[in-house]
C-alpha positions as CSV (number, residue, x, y, z in Angstrom):
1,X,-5.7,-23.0,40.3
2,X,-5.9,-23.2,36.6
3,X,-7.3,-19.4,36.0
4,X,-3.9,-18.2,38.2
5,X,-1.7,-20.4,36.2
6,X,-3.4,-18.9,32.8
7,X,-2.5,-15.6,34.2
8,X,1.3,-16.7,34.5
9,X,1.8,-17.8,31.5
10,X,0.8,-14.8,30.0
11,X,3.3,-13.3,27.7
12,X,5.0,-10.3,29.4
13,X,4.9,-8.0,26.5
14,X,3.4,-4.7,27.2
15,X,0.2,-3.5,25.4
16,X,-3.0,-2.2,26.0
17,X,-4.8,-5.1,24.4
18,X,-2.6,-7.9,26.4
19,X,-3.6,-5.8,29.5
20,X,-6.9,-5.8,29.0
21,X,-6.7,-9.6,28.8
22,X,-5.1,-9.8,32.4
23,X,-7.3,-7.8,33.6
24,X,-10.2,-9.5,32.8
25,X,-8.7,-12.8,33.6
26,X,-8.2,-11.0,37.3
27,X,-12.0,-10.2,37.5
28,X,-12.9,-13.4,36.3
29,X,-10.8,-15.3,39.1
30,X,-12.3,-13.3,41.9
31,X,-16.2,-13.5,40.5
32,X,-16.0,-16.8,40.3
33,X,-14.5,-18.0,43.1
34,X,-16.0,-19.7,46.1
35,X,-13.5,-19.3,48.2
36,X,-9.7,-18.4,48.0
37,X,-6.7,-20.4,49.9
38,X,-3.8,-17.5,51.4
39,X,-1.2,-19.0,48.6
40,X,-4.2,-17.6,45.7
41,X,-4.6,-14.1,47.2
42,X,-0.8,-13.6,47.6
43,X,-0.5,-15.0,43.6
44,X,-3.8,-12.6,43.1
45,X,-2.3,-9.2,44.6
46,X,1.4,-10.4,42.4
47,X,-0.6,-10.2,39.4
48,X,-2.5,-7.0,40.4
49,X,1.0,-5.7,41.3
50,X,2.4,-6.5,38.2
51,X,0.1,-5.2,36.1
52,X,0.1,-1.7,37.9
53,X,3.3,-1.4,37.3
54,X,3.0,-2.3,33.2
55,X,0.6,0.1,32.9
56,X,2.8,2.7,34.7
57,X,5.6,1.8,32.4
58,X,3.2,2.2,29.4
59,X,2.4,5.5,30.0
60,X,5.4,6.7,30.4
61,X,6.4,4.7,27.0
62,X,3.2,6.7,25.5
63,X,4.2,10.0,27.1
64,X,7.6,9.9,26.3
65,X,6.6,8.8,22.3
66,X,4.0,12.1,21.9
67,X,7.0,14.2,23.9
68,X,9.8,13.0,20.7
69,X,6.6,13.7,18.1
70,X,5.9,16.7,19.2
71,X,9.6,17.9,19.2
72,X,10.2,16.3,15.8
73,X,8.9,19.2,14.0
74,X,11.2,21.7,16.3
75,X,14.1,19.7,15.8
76,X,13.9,19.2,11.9
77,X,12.8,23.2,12.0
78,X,16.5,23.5,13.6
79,X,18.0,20.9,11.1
80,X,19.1,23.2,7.7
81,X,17.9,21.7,4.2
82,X,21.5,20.5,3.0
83,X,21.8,18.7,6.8
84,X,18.7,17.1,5.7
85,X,19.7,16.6,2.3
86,X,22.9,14.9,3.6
87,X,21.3,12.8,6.3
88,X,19.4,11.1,3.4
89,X,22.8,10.2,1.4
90,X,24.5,8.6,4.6
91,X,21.7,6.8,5.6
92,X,22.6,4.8,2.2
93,X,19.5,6.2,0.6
94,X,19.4,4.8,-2.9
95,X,18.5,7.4,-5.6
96,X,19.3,7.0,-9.5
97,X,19.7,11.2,-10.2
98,X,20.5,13.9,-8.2
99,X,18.0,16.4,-5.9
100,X,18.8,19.4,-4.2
101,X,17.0,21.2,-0.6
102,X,13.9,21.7,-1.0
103,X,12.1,21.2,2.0
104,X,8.8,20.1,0.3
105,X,10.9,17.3,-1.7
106,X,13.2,16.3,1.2
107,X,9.6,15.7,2.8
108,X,8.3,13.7,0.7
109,X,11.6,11.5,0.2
110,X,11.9,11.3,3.6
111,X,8.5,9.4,3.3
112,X,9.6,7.3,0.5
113,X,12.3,6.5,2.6
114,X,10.0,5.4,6.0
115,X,7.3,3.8,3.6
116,X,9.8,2.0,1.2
117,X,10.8,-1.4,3.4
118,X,7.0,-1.9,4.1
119,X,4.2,-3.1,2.0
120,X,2.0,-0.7,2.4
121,X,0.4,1.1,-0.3
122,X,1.7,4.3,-1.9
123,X,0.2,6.9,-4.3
124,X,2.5,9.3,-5.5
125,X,1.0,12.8,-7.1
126,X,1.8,15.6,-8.6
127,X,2.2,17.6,-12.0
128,X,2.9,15.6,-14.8
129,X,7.0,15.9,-15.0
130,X,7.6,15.9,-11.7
131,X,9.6,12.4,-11.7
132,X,6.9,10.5,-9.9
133,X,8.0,7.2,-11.7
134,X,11.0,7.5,-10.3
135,X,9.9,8.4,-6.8
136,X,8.4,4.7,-7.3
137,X,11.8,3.3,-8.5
138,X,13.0,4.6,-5.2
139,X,10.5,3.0,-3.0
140,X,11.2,-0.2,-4.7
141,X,15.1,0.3,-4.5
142,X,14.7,0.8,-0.7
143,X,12.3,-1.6,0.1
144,X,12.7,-5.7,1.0
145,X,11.6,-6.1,-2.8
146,X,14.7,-4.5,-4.4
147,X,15.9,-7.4,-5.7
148,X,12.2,-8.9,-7.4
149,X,10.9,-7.3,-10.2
150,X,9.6,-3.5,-11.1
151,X,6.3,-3.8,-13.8
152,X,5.3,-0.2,-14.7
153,X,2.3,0.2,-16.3
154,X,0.6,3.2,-18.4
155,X,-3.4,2.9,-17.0
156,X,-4.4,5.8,-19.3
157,X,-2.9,4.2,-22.7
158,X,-4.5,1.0,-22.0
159,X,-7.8,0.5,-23.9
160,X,-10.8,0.1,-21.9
161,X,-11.4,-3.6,-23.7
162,X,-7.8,-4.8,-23.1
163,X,-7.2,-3.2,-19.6
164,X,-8.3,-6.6,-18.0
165,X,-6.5,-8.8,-20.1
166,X,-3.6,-6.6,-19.1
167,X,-3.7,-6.4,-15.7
168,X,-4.6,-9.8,-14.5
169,X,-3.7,-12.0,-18.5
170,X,-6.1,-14.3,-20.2
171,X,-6.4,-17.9,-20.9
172,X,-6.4,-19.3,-24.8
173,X,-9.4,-18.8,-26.4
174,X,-11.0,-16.1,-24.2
175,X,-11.9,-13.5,-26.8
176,X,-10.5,-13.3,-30.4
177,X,-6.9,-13.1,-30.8
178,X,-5.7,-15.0,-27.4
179,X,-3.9,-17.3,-29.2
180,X,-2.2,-18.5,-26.1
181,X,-2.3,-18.7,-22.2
182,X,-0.7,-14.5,-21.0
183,X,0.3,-13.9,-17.9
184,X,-0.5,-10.3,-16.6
185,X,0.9,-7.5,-15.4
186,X,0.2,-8.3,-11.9
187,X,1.5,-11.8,-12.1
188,X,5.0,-10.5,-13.8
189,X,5.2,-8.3,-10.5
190,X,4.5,-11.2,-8.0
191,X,6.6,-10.7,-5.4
192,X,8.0,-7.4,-6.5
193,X,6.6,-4.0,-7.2
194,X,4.1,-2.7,-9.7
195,X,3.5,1.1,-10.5
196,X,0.2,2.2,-11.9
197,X,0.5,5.3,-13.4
198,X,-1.8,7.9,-14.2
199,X,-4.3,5.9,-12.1
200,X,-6.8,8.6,-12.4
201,X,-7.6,7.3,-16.2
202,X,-8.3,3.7,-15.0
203,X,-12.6,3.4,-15.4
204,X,-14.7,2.3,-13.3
205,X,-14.8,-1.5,-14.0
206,X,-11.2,-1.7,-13.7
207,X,-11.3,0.4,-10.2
208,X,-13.5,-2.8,-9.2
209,X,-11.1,-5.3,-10.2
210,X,-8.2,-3.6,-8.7
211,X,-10.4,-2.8,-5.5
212,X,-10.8,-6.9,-5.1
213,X,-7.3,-7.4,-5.9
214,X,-5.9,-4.8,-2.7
215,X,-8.0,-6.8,-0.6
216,X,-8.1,-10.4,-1.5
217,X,-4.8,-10.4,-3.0
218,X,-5.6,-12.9,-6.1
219,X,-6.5,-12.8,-9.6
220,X,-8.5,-14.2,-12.0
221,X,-7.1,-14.5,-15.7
222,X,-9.9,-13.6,-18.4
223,X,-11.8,-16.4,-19.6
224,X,-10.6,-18.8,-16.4
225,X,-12.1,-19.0,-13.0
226,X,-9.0,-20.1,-11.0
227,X,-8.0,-18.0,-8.7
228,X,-4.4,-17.1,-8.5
229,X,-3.3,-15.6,-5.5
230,X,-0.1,-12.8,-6.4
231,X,2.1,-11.1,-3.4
232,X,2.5,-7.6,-4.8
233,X,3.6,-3.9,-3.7
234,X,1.3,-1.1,-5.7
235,X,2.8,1.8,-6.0
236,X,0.1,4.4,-7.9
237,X,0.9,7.6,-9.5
238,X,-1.5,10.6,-10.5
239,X,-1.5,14.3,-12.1
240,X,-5.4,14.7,-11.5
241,X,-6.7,15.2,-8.0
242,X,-8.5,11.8,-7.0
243,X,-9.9,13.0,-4.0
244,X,-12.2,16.0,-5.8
245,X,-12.6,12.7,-8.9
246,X,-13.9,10.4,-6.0
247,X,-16.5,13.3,-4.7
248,X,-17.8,13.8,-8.2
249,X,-18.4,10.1,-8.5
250,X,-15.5,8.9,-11.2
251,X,-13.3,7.5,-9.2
252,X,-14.2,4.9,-6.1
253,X,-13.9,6.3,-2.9
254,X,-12.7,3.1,-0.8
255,X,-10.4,2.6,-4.1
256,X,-8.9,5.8,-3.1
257,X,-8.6,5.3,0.7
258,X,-7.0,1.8,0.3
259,X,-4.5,3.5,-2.5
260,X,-3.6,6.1,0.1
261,X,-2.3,4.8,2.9
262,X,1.2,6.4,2.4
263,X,0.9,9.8,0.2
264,X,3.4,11.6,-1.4
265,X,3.4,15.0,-3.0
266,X,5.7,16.1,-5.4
267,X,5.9,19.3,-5.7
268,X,6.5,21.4,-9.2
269,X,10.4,21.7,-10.6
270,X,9.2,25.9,-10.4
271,X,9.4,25.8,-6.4
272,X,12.5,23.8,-6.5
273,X,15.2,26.2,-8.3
274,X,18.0,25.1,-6.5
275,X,17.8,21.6,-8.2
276,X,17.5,23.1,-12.0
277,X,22.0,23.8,-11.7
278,X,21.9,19.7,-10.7
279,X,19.4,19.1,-13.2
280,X,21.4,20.7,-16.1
281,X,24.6,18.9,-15.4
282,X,23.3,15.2,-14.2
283,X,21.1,15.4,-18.0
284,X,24.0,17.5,-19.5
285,X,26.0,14.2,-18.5
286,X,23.9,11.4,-19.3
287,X,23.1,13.1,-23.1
288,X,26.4,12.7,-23.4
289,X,26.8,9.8,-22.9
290,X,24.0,8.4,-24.9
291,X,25.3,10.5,-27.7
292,X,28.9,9.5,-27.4
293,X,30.4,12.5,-27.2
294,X,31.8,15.3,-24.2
295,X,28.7,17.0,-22.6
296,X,27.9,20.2,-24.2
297,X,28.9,23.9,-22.3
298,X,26.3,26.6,-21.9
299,X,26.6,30.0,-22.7
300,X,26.0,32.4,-20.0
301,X,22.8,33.5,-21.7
302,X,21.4,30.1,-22.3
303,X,22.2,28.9,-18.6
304,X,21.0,31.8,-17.3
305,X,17.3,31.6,-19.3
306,X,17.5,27.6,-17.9
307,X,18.0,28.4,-14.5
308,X,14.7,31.2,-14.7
309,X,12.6,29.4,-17.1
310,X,9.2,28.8,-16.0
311,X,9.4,24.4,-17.0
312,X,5.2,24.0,-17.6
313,X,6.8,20.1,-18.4
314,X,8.4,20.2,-14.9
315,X,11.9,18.3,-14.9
316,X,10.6,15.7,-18.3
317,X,11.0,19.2,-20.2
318,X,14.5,20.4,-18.5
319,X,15.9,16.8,-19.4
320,X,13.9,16.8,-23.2
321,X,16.0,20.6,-23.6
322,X,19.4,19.2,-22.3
323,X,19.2,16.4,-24.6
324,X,17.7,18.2,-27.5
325,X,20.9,21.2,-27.0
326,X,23.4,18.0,-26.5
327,X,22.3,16.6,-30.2
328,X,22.3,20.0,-32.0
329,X,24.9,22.4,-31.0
330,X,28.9,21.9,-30.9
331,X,31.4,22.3,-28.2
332,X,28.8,25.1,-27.1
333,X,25.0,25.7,-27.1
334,X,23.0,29.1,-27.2
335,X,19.3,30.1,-27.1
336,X,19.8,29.7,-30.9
337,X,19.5,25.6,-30.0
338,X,16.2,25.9,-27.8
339,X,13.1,25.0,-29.8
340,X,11.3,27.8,-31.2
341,X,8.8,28.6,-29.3
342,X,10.6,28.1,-26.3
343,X,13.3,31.0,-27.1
344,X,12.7,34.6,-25.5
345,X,10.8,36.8,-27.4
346,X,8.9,34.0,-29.7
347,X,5.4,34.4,-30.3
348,X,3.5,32.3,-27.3
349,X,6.3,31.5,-25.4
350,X,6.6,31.4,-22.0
351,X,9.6,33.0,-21.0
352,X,10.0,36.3,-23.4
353,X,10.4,39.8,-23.5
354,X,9.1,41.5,-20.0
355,X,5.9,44.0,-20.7
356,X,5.0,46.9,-19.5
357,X,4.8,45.6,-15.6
358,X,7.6,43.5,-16.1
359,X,5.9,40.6,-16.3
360,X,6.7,37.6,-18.5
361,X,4.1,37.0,-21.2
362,X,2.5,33.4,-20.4
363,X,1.7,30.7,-23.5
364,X,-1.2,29.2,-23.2
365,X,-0.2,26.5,-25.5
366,X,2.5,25.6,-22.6
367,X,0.4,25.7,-19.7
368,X,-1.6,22.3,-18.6
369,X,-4.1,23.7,-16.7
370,X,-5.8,27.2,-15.5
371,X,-4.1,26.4,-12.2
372,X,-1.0,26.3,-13.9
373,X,-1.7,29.8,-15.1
374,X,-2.7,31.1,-12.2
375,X,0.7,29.8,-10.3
376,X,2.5,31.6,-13.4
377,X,0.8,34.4,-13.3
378,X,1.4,34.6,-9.2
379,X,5.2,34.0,-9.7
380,X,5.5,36.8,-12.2
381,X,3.1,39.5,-10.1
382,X,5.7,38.5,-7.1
383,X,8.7,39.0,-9.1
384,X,7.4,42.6,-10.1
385,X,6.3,43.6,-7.0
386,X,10.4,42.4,-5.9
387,X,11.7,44.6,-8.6
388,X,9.7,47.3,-8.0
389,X,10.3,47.3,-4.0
390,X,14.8,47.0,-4.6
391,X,14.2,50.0,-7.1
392,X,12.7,52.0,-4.6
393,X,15.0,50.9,-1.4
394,X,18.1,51.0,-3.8
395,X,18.3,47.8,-3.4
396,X,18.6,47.3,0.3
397,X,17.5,44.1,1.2
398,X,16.9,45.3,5.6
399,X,14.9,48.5,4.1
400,X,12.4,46.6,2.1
401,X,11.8,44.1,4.3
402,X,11.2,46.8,6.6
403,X,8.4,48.0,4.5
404,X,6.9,45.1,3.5
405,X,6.8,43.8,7.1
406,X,8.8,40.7,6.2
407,X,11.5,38.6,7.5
408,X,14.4,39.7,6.3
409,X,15.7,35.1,5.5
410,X,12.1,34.9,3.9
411,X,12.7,37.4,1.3
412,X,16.0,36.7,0.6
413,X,14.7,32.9,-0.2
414,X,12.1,35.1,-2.3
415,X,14.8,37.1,-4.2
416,X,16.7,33.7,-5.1
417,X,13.7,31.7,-6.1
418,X,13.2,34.6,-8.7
419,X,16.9,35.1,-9.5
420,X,16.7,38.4,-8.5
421,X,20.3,40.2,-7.2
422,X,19.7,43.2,-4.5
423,X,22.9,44.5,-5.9
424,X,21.8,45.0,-9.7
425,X,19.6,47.4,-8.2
426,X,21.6,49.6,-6.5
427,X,22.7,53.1,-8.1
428,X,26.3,53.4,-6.3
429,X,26.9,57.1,-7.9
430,X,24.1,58.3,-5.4
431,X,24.9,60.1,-1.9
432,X,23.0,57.8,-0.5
433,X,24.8,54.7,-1.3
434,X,28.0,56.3,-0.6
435,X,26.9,56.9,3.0
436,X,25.6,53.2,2.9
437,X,28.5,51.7,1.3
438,X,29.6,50.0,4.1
439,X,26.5,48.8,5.2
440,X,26.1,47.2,1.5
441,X,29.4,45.9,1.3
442,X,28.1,43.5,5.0
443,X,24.4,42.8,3.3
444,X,26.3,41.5,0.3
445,X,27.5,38.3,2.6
446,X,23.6,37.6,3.4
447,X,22.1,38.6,-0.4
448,X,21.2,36.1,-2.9
């Protein structure tokens, strides 16, 4: 029978849609049969068998899959930040700078790194600083496309009359000044990578045109109705939050949705202290080099204002400093080198002399945002509330954390976000740390 034979030469490979198929074909065979020989019911109940025991194997396939999610975030829990951290580097993971532990970053690399050999679309956010160009050099460095080109372009200094002409080119002729035929930015990137920054500025005609270009996957040059068709990765970046833009009508929704298929968050240089030591030396390095001359030491007062500055620019503004410090100062660089309103104690600036509550007085010159303000004002309310708390403990880390109801690993990650050392605070002329000495002496080996 021809229906039986159909059903043989089905390809074996398991999935819900091919089973589907065979099942219907199944049905089909016995509603429409007037009679069957023994040889068809024995090649019937074969099929049936067979397929009973795909589906078996399927489900356990499906169960054993949501098992390994489910104990993916157990088993990375268990994993520590610089096993993570290393993982990346010997799985050949190309990055052009250096990064430290932070689980929110090693997240969001570890994205990159999944999303990077596919073609999918990837929109990088965060505050503006954070490196989210070169989050996009990495995708492109780990992707199929490594080797084709990398167009970067700036949406929000493009005029809104030349934005077209830039994305997709023009043909001679079509509006004064096209001398000549220009390809676009989209056409330079054909089978490579291009990176849309600051996508969030791009208007509302040009949302349309790059909407038709995500799903048809051609061009049109201004002033020519060819079509052109262009094979190219989009990589978007944004400071602004496209999802509240899109509610409030200014930027497209589907636009949004077809941009986001793979998101990544970058998260501020402020909740990632551990990398600002690596940041200092990698730019400490490459400003020499640039400048021709051996990198530049650090007095311990000048590192130590880096490594608990507040960076409103985010890692731009650490690597702006190093250079800046590299130029100006000798063998060795002081606070003296720092621009002015940067230094401690200068009118407006951001890291300063502590006030009454020991809080750092915030510029609002430096700030981006009110929610920039807010997070500022937060870190330095926490830090005063620390200070306060190892004052009155004498600086035993177990005692506060007792008080505060808090895991003692949780604050000690607190403590070293804000720089701050349980042993600064502790009065060792005092009966009682003489009774606790030796209890000290062991929480030194856990205390940031």
């Amino acid at each position: 029978m021809k229906i039986l034979d159909q059903i043989e030469d089905i390809s074996p490979a398991i999935s819900y849609a091919g089973l589907i198929e065979r099942i219907e074909i199944l049905r089909s065979t016995l509603r429409w049969s007037s009679r069957l020989e023994r040889t068809d019911i024995d090649k019937l109940l074969r099929q049936a068998t067979s397929l009973r025991d795909e589906v078996m194997q399927l489900s356990h396939k499906e169960r054993f899959v949501q098992a390994a999610v489910a104990a993916e975030p157990e088993q990375r829990a268990e994993q520590s930040r610089g096993a993570r951290r290393q993982a990346l580097l010997e799985r050949s993971f190309i990055f052009e700078g250096t990064f430290g532990d932070n689980p929110r970053l090693l997240e969001s690399l570890e994205i990159a790194e999944k999303a990077a050999p596919t073609d999918l679309p990837v929109l990088i956010d965060g505050e503006s600083g954070t490196g989210k160009e070169l989050m996009a050099k990495v995708i492109h460095a780990n992707g199929s496309r490594s080797d084709k080109p990398f167009i970067s372009v700036n949406c929000g200094a493009i005029p809104d009359n030349l934005l077209e002409s830039e994305l997709f080119g023009h043909r001679k002729g079509a509006f004064t000044g096209a001398a000549n035929d220009r390809k676009g930015k989209f056409e330079s990137a054909h089978t490579g990578t291009i990176f849309l920054d600051e996508i969030g500025e791009l208007p509302l005609a040009g949302q349309v045109k790059l909407l038709r270009v995500l799903e048809a996957h051609e061009i049109q040059r201004v002033g020519s109705d060819e079509t052109i068709a262009v094979d190219t990765r989009i990589v978007a970046a944004t400071n602004r939050n496209l999802r509240k833009l899109s509610e409030e009508g200014k930027f497209r929704e589907d636009l949004f949705y077809r941009l986001s298929v793979i998101h990544v968050t970058l998260p501020p240089l402020r909740e990632r202290r551990d990398e600002i030591p690596l940041l200092i030396a990698w730019f400490g390095d490459e400003a020499a080099g640039t400048l021709k001359r051996r990198p530049v030491r650090l007095t311990p007062r000048l590192r130590d204002f880096l490594l608990n500055y507040a960076y409103p620019g985010n890692i731009r503004e650490l690597r702006n400093v190093m250079y800046r410090v590299s130029c100006l100062a000798g063998d060795m660089a002081d606070i003296d080198h720092l621009p002015t309103d940067m230094r401690p104690g200068a009118p407006g600036a951001l890291q300063g002399g502590a006030n009454e509550a020991g809080q750092q007085p915030i510029s609002v010159a430096n700030l981006m945002s009110l929610s920039d303000a807010k997070r500022a004002a937060s870190d330095d309310a926490e830090k005063a509330f620390l200070e306060r708390g190892l004052r009155e403990v004498n600086g035993t880390v177990a005692e506060l954390a007792r008080r505060i109801d808090m895991n003692r690993s949780h604050l000690q990650m607190l403590l070293k976000k804000h720089g701050l050392h349980s042993k600064d605070f502790r009065n060792r002329n005092t009966a009682a740390s003489t009774r606790n000495g030796a209890e000290d002496r062991d929480e030194d080996d856990g205390d940031v």
